[in-house]
N, C-alpha and C positions, 0 to 999 in steps of 0.2 A: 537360601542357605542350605547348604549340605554340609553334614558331619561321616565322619568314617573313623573307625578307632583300631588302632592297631595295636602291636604287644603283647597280645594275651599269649597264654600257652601253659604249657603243666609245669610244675617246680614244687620241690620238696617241702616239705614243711620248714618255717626258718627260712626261708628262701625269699628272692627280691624279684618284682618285676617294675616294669615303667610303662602304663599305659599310654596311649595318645590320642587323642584326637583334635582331626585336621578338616579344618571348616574350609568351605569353598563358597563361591557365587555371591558370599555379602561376608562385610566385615565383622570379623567378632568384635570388634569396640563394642557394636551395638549389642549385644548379649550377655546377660548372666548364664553361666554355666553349672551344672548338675552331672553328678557323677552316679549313677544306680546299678545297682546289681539285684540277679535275680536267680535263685537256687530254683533248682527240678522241686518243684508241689509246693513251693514258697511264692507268696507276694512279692512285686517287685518292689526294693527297699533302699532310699536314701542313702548314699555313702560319702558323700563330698558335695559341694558349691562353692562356689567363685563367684564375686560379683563380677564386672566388667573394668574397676580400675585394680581388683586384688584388695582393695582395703578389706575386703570383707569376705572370710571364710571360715567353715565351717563341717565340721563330722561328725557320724553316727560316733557314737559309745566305744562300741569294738573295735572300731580302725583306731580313734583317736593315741597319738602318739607311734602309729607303726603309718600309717599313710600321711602324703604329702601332695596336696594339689597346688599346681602353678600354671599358667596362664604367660601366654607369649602373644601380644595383641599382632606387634608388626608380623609375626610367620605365623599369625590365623590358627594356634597351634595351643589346647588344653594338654598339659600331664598329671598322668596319677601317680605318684611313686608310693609303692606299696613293694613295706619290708616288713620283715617278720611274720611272712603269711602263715595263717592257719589252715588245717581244711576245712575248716567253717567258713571261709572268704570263696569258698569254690562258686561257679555260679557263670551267669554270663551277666558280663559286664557292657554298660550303655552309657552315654553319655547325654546330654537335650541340652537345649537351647530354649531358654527364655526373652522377649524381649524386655522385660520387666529387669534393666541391665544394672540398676542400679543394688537391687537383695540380691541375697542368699537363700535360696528358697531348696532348702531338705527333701521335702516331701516331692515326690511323684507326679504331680497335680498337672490338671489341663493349661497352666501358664506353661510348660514345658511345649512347645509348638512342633518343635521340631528334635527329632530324634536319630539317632545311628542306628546302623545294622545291627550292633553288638560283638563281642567277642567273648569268648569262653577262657578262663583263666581255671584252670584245676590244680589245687595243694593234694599233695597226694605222697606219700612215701612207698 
């Protein structure tokens, strides 16, 4: 499994982006999903999960009620939708793959096996 996440980029504060990431070489059926971001001199930090059928998700504090994860099993395809960004959402954004497909697993942790490149998203006015 390969992931690659696209979307990112700079926007205002108040402003909306649509992360994605797009799995290749295995099915995402088989994976629960993790969304993480990680600021300059900050730990990297929990932002979203998805299990593998969508019954089960979940968000950090900050985002809750301004992001939106969804999950497209047939087009192999995770999104983030994130409105009302702050500049405290700045950061580079990651997405991983667990096979543990059936949680929602928050935290960072070694069940995450597989990982993306990353992409940088900047709030900034």
């Amino acid at each position: 499994l390969q992931l690659v996440e696209s979307g990112g980029g700079s926007v205002q504060p108040g402003g909306s982006l649509r992360l994605t990431c797009a799995a290749s070489g295995d099915g995402l059926i088989y994976y629960g999903i993790g969304w993480f971001r990680q600021a300059p001199g900050k730990e990297r930090e929990g932002v979203s999960c998805i299990n593998y059928s969508s019954d089960k998700a979940n968000y950090t504090d900050s985002v809750k009620g301004r992001f939106t994860i969804s999950r497209d099993n047939a087009k192999n395809t995770i999104f983030l939708q994130m409105s009302g960004l702050k500049p405290e959402d700045t950061a580079v954004y990651y997405c991983a793959a667990t096979a543990l497909r059936s949680l929602c697993i928050m935290r960072p942790t070694p069940v995450y096996t597989v990982w993306g490149q990353g992409i940088p998203v900047t709030v900034s006015s």
